[in-house]
N, CA, C and O of each residue as an XYZ file, in Angstrom:
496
protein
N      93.631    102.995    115.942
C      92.399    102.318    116.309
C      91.514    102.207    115.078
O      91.283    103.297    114.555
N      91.022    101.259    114.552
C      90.220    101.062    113.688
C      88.737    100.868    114.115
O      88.433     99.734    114.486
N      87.873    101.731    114.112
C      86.343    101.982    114.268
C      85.854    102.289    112.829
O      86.321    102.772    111.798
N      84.526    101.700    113.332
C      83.787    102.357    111.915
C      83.248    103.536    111.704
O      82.750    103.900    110.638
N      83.338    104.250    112.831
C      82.621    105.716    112.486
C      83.650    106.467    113.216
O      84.304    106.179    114.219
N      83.629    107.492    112.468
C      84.320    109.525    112.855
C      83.826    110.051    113.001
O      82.795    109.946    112.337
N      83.901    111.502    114.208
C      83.593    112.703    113.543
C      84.814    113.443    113.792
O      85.685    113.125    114.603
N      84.807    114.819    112.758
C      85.787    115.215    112.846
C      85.204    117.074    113.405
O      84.206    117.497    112.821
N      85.678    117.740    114.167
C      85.148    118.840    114.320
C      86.227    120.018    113.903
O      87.224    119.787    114.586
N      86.354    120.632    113.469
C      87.821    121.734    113.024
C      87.390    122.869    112.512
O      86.379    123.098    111.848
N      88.476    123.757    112.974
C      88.354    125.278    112.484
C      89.443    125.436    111.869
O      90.128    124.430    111.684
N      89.897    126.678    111.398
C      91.696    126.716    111.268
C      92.800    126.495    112.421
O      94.002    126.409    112.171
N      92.393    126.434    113.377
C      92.977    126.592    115.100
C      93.674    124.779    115.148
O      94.794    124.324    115.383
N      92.756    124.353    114.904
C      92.453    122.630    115.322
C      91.668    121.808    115.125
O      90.626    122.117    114.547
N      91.877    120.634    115.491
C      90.500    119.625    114.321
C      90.714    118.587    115.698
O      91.761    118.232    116.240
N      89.211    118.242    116.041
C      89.427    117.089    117.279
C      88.934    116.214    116.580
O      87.950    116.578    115.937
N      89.455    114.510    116.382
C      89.111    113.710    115.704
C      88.808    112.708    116.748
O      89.612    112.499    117.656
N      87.141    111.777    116.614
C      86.604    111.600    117.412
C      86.360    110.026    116.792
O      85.548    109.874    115.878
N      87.164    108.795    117.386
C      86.576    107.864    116.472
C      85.897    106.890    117.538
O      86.288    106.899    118.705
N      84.774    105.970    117.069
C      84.036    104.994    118.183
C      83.362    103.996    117.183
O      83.212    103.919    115.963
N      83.054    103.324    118.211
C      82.141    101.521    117.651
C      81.444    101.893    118.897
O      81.621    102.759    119.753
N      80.304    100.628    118.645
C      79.788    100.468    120.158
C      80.279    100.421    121.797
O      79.641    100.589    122.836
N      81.627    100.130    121.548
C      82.483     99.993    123.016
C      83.326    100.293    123.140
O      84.071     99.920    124.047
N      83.673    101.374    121.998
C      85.111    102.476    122.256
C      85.147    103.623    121.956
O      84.924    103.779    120.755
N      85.364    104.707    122.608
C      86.019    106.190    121.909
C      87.332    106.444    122.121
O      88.137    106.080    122.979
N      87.396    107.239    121.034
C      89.027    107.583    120.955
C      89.437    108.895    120.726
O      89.452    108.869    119.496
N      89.824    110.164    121.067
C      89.989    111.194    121.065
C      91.401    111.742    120.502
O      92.401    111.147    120.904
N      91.533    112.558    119.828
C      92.940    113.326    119.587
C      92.303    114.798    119.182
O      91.250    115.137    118.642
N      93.226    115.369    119.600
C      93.723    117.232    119.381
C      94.914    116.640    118.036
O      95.679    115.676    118.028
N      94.658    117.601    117.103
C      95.242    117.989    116.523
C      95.485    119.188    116.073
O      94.508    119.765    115.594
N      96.679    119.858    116.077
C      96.547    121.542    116.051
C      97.316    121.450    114.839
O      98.234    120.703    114.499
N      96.320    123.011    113.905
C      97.182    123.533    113.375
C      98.442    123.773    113.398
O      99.114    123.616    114.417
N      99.062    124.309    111.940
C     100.688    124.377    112.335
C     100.595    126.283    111.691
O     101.533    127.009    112.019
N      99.646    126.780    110.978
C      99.253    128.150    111.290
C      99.281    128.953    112.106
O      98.172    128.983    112.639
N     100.056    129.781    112.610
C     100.412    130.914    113.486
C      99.659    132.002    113.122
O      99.974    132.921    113.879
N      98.648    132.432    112.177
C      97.820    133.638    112.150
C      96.664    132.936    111.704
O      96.620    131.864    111.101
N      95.853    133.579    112.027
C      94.439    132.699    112.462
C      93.176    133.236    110.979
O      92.565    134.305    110.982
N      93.086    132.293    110.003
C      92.523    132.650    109.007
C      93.682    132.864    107.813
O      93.327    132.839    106.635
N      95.239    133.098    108.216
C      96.093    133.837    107.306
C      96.961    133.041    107.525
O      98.104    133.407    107.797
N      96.568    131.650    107.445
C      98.344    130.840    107.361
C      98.442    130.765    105.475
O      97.648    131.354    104.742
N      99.567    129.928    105.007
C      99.861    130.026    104.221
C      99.235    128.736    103.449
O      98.886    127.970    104.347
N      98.982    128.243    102.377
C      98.394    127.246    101.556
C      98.781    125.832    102.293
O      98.025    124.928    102.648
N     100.459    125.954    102.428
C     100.888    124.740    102.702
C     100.737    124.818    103.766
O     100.672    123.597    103.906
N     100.577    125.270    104.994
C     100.375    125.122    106.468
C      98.845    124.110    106.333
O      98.658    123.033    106.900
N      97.987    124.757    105.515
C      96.683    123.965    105.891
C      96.410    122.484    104.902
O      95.680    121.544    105.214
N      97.194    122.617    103.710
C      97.682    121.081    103.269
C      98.507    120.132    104.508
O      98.158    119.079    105.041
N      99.315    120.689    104.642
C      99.931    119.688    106.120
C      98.832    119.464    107.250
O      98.832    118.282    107.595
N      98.044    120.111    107.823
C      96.812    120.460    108.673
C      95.986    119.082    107.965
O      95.951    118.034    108.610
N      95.600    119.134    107.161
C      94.386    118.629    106.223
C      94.893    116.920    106.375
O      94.244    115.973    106.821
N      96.431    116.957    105.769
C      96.719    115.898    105.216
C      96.693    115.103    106.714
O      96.084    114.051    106.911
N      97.627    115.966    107.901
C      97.170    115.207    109.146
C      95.952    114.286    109.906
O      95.930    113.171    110.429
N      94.693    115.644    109.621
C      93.648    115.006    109.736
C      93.302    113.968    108.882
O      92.733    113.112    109.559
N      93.386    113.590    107.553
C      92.971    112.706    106.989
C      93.952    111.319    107.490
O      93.416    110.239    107.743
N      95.358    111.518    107.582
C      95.868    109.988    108.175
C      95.483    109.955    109.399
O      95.797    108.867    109.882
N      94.626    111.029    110.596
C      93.920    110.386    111.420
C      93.071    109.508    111.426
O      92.820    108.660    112.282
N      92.573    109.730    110.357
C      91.040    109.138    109.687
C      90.958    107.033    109.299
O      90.027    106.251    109.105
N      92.485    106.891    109.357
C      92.790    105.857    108.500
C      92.120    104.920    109.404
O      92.208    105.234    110.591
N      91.330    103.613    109.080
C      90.720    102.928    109.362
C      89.194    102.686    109.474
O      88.510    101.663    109.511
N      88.887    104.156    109.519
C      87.550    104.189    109.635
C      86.470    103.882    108.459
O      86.913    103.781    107.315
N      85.211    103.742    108.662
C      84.207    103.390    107.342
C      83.092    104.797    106.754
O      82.466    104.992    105.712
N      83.293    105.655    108.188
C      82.271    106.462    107.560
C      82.681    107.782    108.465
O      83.356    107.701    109.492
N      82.207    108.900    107.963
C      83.455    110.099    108.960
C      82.111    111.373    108.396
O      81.607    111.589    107.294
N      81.886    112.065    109.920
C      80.998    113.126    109.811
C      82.015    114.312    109.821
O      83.144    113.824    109.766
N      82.053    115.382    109.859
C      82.932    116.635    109.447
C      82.091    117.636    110.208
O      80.945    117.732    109.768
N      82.464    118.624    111.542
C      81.327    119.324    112.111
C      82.686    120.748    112.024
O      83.840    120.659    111.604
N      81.928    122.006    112.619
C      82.875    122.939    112.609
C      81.953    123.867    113.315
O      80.985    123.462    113.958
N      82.316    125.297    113.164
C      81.818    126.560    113.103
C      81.717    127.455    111.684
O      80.776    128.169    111.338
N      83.052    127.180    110.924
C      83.046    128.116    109.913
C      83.235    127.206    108.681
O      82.556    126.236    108.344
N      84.918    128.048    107.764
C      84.604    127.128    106.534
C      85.919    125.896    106.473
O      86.124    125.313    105.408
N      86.574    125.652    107.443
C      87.829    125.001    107.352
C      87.006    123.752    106.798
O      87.403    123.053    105.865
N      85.821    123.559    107.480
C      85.074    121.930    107.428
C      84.967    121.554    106.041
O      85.321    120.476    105.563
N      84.416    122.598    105.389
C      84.470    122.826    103.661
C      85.327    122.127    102.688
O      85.205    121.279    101.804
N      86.872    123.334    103.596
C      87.552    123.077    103.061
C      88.860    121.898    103.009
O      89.840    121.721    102.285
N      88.138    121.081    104.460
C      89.174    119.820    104.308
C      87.724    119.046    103.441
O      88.145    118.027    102.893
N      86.833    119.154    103.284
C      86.449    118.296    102.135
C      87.045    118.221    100.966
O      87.586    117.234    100.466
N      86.895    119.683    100.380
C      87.269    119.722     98.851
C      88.369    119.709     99.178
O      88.525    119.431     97.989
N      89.789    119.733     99.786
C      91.117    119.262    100.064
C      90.996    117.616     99.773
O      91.589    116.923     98.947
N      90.083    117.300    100.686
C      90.310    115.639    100.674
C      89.729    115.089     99.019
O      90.231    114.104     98.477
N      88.813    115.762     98.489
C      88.052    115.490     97.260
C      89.131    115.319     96.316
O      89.059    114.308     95.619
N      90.499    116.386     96.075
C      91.189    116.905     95.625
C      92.561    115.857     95.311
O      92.917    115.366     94.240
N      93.258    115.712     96.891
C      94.361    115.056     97.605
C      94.581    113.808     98.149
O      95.588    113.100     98.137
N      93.148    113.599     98.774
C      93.069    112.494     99.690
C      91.836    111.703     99.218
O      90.984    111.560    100.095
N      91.606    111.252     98.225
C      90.194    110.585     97.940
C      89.638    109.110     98.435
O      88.497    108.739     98.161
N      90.393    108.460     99.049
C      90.312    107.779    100.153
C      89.669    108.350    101.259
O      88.776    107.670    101.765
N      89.844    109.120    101.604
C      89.190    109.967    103.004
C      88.244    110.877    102.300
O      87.534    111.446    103.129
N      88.069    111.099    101.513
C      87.004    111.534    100.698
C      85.387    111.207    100.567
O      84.304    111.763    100.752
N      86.034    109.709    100.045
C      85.197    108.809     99.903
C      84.344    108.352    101.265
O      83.206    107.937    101.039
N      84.669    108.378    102.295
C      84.178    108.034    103.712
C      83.477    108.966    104.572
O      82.812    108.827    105.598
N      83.902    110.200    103.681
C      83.154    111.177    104.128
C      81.521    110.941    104.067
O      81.226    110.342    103.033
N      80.420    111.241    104.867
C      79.226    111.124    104.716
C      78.618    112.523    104.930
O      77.441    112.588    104.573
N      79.087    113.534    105.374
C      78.453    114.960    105.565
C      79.358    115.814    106.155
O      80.300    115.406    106.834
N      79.032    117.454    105.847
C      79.741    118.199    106.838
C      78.614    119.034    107.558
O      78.001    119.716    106.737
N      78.304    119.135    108.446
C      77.557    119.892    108.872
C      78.287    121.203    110.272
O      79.376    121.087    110.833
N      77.268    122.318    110.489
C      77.692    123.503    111.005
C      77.282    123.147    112.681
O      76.241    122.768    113.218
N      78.600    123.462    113.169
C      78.690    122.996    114.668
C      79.311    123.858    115.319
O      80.184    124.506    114.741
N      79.011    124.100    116.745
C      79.615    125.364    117.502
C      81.115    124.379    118.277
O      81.757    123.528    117.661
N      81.319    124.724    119.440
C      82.323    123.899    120.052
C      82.252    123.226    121.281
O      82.703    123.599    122.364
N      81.516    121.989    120.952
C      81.290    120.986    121.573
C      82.592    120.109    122.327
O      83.575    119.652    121.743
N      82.306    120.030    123.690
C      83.607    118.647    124.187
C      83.380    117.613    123.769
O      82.247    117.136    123.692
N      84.605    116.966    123.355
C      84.598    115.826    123.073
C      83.180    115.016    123.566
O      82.452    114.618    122.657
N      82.863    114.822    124.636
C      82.118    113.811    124.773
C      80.563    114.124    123.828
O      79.850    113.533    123.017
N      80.623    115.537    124.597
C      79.099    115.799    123.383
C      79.527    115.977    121.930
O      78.696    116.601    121.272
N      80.611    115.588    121.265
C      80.586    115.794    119.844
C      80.824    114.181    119.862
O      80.812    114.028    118.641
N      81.014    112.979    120.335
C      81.102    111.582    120.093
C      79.366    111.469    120.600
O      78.799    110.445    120.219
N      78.641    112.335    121.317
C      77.096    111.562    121.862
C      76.588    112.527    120.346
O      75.699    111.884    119.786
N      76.923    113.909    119.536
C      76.029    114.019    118.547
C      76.456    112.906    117.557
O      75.548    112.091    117.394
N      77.479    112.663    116.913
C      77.824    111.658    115.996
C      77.289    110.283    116.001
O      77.123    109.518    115.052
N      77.002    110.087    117.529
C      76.131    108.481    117.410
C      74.609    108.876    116.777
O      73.990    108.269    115.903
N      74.172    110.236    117.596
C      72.822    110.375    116.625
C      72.927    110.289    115.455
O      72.285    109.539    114.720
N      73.669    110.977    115.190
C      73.860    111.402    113.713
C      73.889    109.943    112.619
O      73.360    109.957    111.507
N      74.589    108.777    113.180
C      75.252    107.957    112.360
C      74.228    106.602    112.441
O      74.560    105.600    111.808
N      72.794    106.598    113.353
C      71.989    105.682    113.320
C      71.210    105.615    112.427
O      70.828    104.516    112.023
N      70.803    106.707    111.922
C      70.375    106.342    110.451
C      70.848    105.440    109.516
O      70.254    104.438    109.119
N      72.454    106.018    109.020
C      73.383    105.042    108.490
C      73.500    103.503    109.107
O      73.512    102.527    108.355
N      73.568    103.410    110.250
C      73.726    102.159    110.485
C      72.040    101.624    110.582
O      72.094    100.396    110.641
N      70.834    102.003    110.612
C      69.784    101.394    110.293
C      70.212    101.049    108.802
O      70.676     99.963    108.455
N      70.026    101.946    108.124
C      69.979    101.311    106.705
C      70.772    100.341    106.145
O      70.460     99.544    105.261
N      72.047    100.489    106.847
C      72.780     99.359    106.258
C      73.074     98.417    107.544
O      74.207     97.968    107.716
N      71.808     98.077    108.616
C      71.876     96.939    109.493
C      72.971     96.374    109.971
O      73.103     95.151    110.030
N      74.179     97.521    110.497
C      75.620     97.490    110.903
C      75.164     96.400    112.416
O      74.876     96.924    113.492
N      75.174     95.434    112.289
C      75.409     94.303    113.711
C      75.971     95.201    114.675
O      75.569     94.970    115.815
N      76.774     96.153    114.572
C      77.976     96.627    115.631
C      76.879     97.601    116.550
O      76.850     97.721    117.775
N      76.025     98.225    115.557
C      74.946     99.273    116.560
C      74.020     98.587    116.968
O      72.947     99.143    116.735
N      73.904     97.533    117.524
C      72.348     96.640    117.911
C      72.138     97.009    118.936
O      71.140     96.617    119.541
């Protein structure tokens, strides 16, 4: 699905990737492939990371929410690896664990600013 806005919410556990326009949401679970929680191995959370970022593909602008530091660290992963998804990034901010629906109703707050300033037709 190609939308212009993300958010992405993730811990080491899982990352729910949340994409919408004015007249669509789109939801996926994506789970870790880490079996100890904080203590997987480098490449478990490169595969993790790299997943979430080809979730990402299509989108224009992508918020990053969490609890701890995974959110961090798929930035500087993506800064690193993925600079395409990097680049689209607009913030990470600290988030508890919201359902889907209330993490797609904070991301519209979140993303009207952005679309004021750059007078996105799609949010009218």
């Amino acid at each position: 699905m190609s939308t212009f806005h993300a958010v992405v919410w993730m811990d080491h556990q899982e990352a729910h990737v949340v994409m919408f326009d004015r007249e669509h949401v789109e939801a996926q679970r994506i789970p870790s492939r880490s079996h100890h929680k904080h203590q997987g191995k480098a490449g478990d959370a490169a595969a993790f990371f790299a997943e979430v970022a080809q979730a990402l593909t299509g989108t224009h602008e992508v918020l990053v929410a969490g609890p701890g530091s995974a959110r961090n660290e798929f930035c500087d992963w993506c800064a690193a690896h993925h600079k395409s998804t990097a680049a689209i990034i607009v913030d990470s901010i600290a988030s508890d664990h919201p359902t889907d629906p209330q993490l797609a109703a904070m991301a519209k707050q979140y993303f009207k600013k952005f679309d004021a300033m750059a007078a996105d037709p799609s949010q009218a």
